[in-house]
MARLUMMI-874449 format. One record per residue (C-alpha): residue number from 1; chain; x, y, z; residue in three letters. Coordinates in steps of 0.05 Angstrom, whole numbers, plus 5000, padded with zeros to 4 digits. Layout:
<recs>
<rec i="NUM" ch="A" xx="X" yy="Y" zz="Z" aa="ALA"/>
...
</recs>
This chain:
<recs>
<rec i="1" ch="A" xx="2996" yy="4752" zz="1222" aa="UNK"/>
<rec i="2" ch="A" xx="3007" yy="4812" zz="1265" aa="UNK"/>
<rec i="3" ch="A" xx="2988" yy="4859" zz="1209" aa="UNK"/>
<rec i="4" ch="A" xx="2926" yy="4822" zz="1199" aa="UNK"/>
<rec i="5" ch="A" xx="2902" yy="4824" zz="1260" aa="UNK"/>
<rec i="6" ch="A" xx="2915" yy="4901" zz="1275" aa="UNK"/>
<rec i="7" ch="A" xx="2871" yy="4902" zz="1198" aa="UNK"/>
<rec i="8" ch="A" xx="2821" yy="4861" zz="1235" aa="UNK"/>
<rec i="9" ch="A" xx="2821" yy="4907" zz="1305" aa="UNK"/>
<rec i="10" ch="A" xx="2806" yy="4963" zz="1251" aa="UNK"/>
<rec i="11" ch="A" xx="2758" yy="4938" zz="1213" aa="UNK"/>
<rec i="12" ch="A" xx="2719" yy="4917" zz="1273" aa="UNK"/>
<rec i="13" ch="A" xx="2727" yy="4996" zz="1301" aa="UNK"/>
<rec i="14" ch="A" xx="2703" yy="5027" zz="1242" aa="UNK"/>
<rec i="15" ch="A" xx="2634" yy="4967" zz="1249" aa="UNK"/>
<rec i="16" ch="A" xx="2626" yy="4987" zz="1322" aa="UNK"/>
<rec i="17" ch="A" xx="2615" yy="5067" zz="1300" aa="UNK"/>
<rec i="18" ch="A" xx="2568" yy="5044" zz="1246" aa="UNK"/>
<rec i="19" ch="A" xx="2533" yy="4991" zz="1307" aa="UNK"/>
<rec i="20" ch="A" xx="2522" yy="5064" zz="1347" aa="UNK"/>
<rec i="21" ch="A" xx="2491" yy="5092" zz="1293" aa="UNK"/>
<rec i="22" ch="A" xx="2439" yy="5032" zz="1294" aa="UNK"/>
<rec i="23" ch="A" xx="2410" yy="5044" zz="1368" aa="UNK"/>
<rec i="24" ch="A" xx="2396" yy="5119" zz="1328" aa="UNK"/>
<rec i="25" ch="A" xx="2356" yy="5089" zz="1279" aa="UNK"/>
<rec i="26" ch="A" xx="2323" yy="5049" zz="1318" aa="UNK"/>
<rec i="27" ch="A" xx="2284" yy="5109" zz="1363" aa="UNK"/>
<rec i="28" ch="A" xx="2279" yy="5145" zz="1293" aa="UNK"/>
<rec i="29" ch="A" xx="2238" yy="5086" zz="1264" aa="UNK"/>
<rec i="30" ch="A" xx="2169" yy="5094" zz="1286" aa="UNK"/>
<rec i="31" ch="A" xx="2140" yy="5021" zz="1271" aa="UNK"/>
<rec i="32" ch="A" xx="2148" yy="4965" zz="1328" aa="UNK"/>
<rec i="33" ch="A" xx="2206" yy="4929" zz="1345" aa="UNK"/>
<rec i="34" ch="A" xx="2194" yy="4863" zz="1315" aa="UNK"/>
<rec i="35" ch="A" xx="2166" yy="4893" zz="1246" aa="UNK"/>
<rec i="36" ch="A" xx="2227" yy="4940" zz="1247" aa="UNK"/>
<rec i="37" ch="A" xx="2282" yy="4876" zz="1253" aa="UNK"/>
<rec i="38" ch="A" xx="2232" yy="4835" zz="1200" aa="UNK"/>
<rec i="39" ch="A" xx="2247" yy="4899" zz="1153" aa="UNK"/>
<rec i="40" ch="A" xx="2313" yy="4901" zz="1168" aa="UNK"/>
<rec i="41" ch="A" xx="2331" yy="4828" zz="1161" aa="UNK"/>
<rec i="42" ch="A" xx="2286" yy="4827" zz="1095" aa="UNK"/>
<rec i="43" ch="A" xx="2331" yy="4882" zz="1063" aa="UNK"/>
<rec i="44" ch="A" xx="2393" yy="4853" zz="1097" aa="UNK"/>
<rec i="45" ch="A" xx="2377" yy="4783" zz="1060" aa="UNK"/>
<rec i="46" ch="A" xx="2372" yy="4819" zz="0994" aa="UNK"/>
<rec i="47" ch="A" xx="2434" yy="4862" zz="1001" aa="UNK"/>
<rec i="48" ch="A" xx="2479" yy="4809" zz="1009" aa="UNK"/>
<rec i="49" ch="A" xx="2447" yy="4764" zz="0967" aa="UNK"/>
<rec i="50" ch="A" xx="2463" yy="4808" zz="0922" aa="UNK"/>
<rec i="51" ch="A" xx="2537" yy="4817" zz="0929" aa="UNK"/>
<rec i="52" ch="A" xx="2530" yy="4744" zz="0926" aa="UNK"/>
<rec i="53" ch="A" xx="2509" yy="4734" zz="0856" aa="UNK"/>
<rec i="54" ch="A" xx="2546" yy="4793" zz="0831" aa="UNK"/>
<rec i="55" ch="A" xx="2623" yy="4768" zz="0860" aa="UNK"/>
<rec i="56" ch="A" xx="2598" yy="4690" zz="0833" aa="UNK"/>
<rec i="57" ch="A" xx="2599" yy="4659" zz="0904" aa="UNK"/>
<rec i="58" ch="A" xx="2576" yy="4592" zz="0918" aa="UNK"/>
<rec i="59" ch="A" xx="2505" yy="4593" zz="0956" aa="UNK"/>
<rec i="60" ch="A" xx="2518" yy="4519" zz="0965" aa="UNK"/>
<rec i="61" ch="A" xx="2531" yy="4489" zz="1037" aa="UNK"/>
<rec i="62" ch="A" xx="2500" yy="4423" zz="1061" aa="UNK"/>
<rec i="63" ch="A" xx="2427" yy="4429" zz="1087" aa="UNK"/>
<rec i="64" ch="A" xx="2458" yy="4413" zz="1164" aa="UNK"/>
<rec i="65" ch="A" xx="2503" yy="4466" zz="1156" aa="UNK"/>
<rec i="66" ch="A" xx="2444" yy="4513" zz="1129" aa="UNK"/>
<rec i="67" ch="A" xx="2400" yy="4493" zz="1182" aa="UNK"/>
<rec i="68" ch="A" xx="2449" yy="4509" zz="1240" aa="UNK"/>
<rec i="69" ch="A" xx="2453" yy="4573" zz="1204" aa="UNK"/>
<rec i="70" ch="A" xx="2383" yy="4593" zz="1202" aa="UNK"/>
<rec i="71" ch="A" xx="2374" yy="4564" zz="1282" aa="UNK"/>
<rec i="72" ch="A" xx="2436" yy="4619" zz="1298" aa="UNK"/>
<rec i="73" ch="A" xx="2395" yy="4673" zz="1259" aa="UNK"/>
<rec i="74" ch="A" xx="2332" yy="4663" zz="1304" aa="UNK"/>
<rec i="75" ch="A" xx="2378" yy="4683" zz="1356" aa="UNK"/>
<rec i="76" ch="A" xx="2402" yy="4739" zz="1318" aa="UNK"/>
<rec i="77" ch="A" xx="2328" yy="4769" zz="1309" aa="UNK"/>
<rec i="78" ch="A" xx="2313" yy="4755" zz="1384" aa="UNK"/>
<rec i="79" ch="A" xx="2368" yy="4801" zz="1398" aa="UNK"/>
<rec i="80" ch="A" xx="2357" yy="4853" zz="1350" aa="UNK"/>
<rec i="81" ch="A" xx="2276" yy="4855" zz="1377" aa="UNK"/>
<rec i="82" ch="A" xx="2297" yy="4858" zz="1443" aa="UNK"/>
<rec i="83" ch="A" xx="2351" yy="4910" zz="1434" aa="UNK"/>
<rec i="84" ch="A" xx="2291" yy="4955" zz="1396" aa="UNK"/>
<rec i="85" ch="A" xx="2248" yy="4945" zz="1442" aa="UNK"/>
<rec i="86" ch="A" xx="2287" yy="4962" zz="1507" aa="UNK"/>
<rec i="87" ch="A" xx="2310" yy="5024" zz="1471" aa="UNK"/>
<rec i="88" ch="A" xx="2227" yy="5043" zz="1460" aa="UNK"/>
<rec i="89" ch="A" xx="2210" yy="5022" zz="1532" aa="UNK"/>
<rec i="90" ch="A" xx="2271" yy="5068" zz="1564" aa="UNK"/>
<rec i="91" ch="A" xx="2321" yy="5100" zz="1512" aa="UNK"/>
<rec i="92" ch="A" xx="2382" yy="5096" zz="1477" aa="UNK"/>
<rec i="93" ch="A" xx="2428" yy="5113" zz="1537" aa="UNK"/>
<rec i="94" ch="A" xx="2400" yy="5060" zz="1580" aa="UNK"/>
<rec i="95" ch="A" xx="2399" yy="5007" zz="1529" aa="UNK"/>
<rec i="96" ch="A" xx="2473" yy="5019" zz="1517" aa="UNK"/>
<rec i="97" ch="A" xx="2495" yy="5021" zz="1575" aa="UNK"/>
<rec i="98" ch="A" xx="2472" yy="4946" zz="1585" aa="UNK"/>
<rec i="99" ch="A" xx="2493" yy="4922" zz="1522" aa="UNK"/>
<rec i="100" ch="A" xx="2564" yy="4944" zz="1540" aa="UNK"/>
<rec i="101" ch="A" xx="2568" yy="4888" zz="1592" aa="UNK"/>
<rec i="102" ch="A" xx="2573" yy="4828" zz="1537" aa="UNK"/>
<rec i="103" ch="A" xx="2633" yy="4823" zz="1560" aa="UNK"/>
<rec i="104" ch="A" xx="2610" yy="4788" zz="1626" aa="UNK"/>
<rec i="105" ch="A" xx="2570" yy="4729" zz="1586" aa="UNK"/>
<rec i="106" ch="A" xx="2624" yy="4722" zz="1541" aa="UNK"/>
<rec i="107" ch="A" xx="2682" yy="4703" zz="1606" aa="UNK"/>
<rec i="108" ch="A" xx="2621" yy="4651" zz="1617" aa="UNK"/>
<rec i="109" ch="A" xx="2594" yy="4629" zz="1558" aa="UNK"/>
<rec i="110" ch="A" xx="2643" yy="4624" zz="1522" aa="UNK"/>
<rec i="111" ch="A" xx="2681" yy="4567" zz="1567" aa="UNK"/>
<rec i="112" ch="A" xx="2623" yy="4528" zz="1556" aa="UNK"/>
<rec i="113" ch="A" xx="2615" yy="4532" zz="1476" aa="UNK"/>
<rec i="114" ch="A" xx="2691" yy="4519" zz="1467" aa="UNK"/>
<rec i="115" ch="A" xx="2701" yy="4459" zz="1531" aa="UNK"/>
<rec i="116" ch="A" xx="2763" yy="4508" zz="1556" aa="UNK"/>
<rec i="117" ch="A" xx="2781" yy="4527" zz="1617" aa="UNK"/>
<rec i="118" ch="A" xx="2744" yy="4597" zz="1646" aa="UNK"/>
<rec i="119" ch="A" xx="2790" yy="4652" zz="1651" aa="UNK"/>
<rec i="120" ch="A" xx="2792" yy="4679" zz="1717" aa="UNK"/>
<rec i="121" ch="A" xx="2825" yy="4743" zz="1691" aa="UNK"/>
<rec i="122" ch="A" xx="2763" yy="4754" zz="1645" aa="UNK"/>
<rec i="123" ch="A" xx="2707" yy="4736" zz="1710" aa="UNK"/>
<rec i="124" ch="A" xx="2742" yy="4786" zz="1751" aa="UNK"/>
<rec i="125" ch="A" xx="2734" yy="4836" zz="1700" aa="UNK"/>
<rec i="126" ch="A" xx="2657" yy="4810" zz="1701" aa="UNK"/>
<rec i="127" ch="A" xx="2651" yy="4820" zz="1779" aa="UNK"/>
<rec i="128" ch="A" xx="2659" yy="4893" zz="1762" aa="UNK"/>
<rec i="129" ch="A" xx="2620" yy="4889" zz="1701" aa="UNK"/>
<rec i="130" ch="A" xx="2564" yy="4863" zz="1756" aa="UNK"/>
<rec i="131" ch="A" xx="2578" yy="4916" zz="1803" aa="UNK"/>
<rec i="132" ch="A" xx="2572" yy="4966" zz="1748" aa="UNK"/>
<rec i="133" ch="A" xx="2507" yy="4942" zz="1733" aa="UNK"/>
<rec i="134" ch="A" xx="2480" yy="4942" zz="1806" aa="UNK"/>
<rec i="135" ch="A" xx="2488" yy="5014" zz="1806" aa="UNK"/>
<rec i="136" ch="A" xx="2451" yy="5031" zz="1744" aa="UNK"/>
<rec i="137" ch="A" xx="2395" yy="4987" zz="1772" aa="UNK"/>
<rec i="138" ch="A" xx="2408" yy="5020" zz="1827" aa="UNK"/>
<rec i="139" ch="A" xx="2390" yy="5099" zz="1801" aa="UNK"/>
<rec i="140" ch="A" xx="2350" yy="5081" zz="1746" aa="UNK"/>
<rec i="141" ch="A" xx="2289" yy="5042" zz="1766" aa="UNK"/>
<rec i="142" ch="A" xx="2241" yy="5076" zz="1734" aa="UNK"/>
<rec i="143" ch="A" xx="2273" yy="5041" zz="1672" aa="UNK"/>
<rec i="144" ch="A" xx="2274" yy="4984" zz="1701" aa="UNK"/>
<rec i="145" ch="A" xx="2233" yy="4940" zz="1645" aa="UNK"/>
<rec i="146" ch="A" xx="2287" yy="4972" zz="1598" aa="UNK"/>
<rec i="147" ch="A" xx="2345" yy="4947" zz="1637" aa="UNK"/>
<rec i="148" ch="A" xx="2307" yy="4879" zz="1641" aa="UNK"/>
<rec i="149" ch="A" xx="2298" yy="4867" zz="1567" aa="UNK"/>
<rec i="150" ch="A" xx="2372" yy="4893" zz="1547" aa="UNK"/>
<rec i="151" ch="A" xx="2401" yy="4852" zz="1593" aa="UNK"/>
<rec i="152" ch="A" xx="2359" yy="4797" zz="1552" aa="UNK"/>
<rec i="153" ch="A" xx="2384" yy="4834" zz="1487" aa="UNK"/>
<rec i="154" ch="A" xx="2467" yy="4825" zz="1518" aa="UNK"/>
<rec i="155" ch="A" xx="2454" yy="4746" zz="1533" aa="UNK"/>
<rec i="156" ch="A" xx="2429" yy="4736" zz="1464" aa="UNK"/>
<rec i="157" ch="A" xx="2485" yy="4772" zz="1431" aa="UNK"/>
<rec i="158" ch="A" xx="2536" yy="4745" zz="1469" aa="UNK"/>
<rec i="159" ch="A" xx="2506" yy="4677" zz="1454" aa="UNK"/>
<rec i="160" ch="A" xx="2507" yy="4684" zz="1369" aa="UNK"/>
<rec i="161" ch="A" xx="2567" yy="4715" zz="1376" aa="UNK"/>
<rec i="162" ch="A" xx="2607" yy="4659" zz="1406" aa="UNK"/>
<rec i="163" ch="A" xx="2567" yy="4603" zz="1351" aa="UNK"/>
<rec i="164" ch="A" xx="2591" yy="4647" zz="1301" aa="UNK"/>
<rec i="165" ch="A" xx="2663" yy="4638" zz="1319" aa="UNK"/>
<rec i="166" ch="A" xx="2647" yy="4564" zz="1308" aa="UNK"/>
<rec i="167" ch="A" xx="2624" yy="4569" zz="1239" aa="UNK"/>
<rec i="168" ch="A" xx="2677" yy="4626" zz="1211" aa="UNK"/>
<rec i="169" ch="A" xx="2730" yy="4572" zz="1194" aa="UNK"/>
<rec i="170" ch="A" xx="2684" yy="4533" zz="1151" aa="UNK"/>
<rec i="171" ch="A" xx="2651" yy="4585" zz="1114" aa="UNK"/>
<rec i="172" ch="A" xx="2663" yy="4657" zz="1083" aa="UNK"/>
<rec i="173" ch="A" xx="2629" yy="4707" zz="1133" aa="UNK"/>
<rec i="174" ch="A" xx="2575" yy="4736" zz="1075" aa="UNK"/>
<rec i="175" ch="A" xx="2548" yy="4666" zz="1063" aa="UNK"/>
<rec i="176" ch="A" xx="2547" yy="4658" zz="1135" aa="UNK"/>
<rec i="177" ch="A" xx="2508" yy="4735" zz="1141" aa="UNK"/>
<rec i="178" ch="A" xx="2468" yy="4711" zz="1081" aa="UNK"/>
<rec i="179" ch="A" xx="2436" yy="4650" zz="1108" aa="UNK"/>
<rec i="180" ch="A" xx="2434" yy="4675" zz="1182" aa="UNK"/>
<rec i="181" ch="A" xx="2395" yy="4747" zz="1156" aa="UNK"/>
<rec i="182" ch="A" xx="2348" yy="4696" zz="1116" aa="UNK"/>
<rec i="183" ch="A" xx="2333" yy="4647" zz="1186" aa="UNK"/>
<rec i="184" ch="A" xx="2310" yy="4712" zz="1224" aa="UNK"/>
<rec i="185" ch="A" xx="2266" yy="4734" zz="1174" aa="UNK"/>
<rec i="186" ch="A" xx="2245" yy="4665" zz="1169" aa="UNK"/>
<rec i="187" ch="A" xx="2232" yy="4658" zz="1245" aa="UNK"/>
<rec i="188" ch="A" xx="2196" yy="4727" zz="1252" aa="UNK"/>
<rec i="189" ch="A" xx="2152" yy="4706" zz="1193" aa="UNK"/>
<rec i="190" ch="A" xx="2131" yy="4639" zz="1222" aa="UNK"/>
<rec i="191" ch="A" xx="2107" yy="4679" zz="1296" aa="UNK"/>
<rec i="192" ch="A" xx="2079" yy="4733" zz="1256" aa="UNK"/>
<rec i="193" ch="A" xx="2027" yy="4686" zz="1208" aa="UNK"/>
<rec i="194" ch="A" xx="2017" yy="4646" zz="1273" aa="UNK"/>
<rec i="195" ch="A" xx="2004" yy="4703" zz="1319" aa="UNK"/>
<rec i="196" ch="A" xx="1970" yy="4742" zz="1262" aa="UNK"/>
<rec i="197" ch="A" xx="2011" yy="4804" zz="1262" aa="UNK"/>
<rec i="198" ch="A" xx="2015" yy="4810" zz="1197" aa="UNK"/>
<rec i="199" ch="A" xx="1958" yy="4871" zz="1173" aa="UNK"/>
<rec i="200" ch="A" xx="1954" yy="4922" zz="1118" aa="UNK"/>
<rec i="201" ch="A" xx="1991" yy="4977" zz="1163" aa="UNK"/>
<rec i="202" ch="A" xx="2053" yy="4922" zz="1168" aa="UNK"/>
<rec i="203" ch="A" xx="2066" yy="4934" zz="1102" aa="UNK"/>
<rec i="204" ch="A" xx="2048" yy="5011" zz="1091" aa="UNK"/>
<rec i="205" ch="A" xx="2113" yy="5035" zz="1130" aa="UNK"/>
<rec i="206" ch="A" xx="2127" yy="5108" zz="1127" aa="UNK"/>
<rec i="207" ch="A" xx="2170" yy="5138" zz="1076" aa="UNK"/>
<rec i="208" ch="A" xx="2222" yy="5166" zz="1114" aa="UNK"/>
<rec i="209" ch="A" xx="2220" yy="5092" zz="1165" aa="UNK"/>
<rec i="210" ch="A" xx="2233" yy="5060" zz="1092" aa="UNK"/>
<rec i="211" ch="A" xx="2295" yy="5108" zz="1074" aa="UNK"/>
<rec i="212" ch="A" xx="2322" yy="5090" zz="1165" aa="UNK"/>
<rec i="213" ch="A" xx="2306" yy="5016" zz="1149" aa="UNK"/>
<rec i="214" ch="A" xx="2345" yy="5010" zz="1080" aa="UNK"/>
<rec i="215" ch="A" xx="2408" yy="5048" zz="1121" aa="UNK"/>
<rec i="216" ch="A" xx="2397" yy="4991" zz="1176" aa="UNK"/>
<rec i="217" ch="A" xx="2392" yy="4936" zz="1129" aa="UNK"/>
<rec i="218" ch="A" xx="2441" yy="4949" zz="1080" aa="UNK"/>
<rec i="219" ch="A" xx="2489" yy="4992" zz="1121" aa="UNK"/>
<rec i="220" ch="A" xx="2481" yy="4972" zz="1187" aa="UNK"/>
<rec i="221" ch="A" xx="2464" yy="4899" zz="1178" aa="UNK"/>
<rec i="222" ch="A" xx="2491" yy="4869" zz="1127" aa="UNK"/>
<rec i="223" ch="A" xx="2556" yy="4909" zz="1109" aa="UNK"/>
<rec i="224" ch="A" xx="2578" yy="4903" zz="1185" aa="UNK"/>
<rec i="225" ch="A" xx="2547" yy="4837" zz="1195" aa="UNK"/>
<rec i="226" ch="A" xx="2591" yy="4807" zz="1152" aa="UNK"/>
<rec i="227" ch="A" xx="2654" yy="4848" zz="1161" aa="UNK"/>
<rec i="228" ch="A" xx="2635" yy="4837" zz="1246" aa="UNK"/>
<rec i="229" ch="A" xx="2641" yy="4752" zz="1226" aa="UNK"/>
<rec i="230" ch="A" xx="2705" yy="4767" zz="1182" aa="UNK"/>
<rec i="231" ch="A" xx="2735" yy="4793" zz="1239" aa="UNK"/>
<rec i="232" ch="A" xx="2729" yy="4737" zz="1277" aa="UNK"/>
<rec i="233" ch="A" xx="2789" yy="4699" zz="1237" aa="UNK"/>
<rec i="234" ch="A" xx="2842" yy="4740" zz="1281" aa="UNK"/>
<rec i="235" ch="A" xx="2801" yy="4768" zz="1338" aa="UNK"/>
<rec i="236" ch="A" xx="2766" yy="4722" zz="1394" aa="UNK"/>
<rec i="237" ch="A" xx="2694" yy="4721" zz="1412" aa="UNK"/>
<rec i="238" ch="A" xx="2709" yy="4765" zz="1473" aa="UNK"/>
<rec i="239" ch="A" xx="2758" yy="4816" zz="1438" aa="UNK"/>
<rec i="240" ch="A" xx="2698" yy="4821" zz="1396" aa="UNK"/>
<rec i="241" ch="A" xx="2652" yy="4835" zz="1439" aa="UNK"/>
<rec i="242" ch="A" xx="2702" yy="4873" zz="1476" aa="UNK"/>
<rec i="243" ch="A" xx="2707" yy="4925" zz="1422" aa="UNK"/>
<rec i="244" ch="A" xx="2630" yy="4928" zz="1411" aa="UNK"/>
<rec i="245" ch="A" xx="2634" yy="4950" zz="1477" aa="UNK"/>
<rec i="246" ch="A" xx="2650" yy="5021" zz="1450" aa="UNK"/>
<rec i="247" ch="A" xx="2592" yy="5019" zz="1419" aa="UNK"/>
<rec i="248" ch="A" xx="2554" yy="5055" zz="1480" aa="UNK"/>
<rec i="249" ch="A" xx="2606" yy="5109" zz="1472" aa="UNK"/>
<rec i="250" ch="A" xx="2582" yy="5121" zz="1406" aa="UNK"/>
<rec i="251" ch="A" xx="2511" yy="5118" zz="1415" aa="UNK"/>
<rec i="252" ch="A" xx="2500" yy="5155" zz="1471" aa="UNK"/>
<rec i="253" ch="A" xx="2548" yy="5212" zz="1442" aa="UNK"/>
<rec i="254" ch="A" xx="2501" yy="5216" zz="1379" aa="UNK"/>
<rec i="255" ch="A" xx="2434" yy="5204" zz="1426" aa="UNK"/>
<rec i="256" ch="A" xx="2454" yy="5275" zz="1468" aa="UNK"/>
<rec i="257" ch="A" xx="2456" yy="5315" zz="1403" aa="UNK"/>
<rec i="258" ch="A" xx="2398" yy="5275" zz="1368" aa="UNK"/>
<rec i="259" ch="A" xx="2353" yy="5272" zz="1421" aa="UNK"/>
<rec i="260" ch="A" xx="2379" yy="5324" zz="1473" aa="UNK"/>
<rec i="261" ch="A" xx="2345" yy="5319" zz="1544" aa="UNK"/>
<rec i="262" ch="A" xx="2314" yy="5252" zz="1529" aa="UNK"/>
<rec i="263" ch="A" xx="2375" yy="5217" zz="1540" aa="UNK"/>
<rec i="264" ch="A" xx="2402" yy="5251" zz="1603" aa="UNK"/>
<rec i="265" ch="A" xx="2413" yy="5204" zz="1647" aa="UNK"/>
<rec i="266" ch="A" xx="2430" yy="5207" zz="1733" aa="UNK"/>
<rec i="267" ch="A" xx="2499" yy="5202" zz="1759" aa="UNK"/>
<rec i="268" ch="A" xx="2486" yy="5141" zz="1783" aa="UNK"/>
<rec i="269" ch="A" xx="2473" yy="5118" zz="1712" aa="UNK"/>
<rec i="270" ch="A" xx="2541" yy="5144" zz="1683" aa="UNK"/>
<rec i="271" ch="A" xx="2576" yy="5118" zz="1744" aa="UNK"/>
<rec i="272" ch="A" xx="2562" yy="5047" zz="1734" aa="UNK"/>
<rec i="273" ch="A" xx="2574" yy="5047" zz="1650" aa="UNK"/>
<rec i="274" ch="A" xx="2634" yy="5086" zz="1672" aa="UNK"/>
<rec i="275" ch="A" xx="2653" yy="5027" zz="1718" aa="UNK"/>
<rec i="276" ch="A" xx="2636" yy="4976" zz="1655" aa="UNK"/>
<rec i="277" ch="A" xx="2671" yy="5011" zz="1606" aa="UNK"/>
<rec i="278" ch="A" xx="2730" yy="5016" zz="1649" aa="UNK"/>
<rec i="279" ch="A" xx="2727" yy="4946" zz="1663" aa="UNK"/>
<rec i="280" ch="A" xx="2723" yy="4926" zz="1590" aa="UNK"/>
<rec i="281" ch="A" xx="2782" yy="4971" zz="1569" aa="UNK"/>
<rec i="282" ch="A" xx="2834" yy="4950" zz="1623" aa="UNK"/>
<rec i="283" ch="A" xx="2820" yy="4875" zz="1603" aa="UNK"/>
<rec i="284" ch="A" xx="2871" yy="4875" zz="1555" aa="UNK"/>
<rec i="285" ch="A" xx="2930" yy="4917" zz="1595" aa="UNK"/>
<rec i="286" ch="A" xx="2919" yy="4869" zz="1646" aa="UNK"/>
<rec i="287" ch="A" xx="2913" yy="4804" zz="1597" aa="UNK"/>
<rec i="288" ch="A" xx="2978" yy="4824" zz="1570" aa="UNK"/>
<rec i="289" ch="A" xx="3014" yy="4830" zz="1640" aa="UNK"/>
<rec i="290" ch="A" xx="2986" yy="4769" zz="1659" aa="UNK"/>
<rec i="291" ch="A" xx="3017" yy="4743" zz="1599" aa="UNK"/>
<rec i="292" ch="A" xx="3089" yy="4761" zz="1612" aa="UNK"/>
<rec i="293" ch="A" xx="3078" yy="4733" zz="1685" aa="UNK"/>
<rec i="294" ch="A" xx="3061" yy="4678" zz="1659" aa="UNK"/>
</recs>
């Protein structure tokens, strides 16, 4: 069991380096955020569809089962839109920096998904989670609409994360990918013919945003997708989102040598995802102290 889970802690490092590369992509592709994630959850759908059919797995699961499914991957694409579109309104750094305190809704949320008791040790890490994100309000109001829809973006991630730990047992984590990739696409579909965004230019994307979205979809989506829900077997909701919290790291690393001055950011700014990050990595020193105490 132990080696497992250090396999699992692993698996879900090497996912959260190919998550930082995603932010990336998502300032390279020039098309809007909500055609972008239809794109992306299109080519996800296909990819492991795919893998599907070519390993012999069962697409069969009961329609209640497929329906829950498809409800958790309309919160999947709200997520992804609103984490594409916070990064066009502001930039990668800011984005990032917000996204790293999932954490916080998790020592919430997830009490309330699984009827447990909350976990003080894990709200006291979110006070300073909070604090850290005072201060990059605090310095950074000019992004400020950024910072609003990320925060939005952290919520709704938090949120599918935790229903995903629900389904994991019951289900292998591709078919669970599979149909969830397939209820975004289905969801952004429905608003699009109802709002009438589809148009000629939606589907005359740019060469090179073709080769970006086919690394997002395939890569990005629907290899770590699944591997991200396999995870879950060993590792918690919050360790999860715990270790997507390097994710930022990551991201904002590349974004300085992609981008360059774009991304520079006030002291103010690195102060508080200092503060967050810190938070998130002395959670589990102190959960395992509080353990032998205990």
């Amino acid at each position: 069991m132990k080696r497992s889970h250090q396999s699992s802690l692993i698996w879900m490092h090497i996912v959260v380096i190919i998550y930082g590369f995603t932010a990336i992509l998502g300032k390279l592709i020039e098309m809007p955020a909500i055609q972008m994630v239809w794109y992306r959850m299109l080519f996800a759908s296909i990819g492991l569809l795919a893998y599907l059919l070519l390993k012999k797995k069962s697409l069969l699961i009961t329609p209640k089962q497929i329906l829950k499914l498809i409800l958790i991957g309309f919160v999947v694409a709200a997520h992804w839109i609103a984490f594409f579109h916070a990064i066009k309104i502001s930039n990668i750094s800011v984005t990032l920096g917000i996204i790293s305190s999932g954490a916080l809704f998790a020592s919430v949320l997830e009490p309330i998904f699984f009827r447990k008791k909350i976990d003080w040790l894990e709200l006291l890490v979110g006070i300073f989670i909070v604090i850290g994100l005072y201060l990059i309000f605090s310095y950074e109001l000019n992004y400020i609409s950024g910072i609003i829809v990320a925060i939005i973006a952290t919520v709704l991630a938090t949120t599918f994360t935790i229903l995903n730990k629900k389904y994991i047992t019951q289900h292998s984590p591709t078919l669970i990918s599979f149909y969830e990739m397939v209820g975004g696409f289905i969801g952004i579909s429905l608003y699009l013919i109802f709002t009438g965004g589809f148009s000629s230019d939606f589907f005359s994307p740019s060469m090179s945003d073709i080769t970006y979205l086919l690394i997002l979809g395939l890569i990005c989506t629907a290899f770590a997708f699944a591997v991200s829900v396999d995870v879950m077997k060993e590792l918690s909701a919050y360790t999860v989102i715990l270790s997507i919290n390097m994710e930022p790291i990551y991201g904002i690393i590349l974004a300085f040598f992609i981008f360059g001055e774009s991304e520079y950011m006030t002291s103010g700014f690195y102060a508080g995802t200092v503060m967050i990050l810190a938070s998130v990595f002395l959670f589990p020193i102190l959960k395992r102290q509080k353990a032998v105490i205990d």
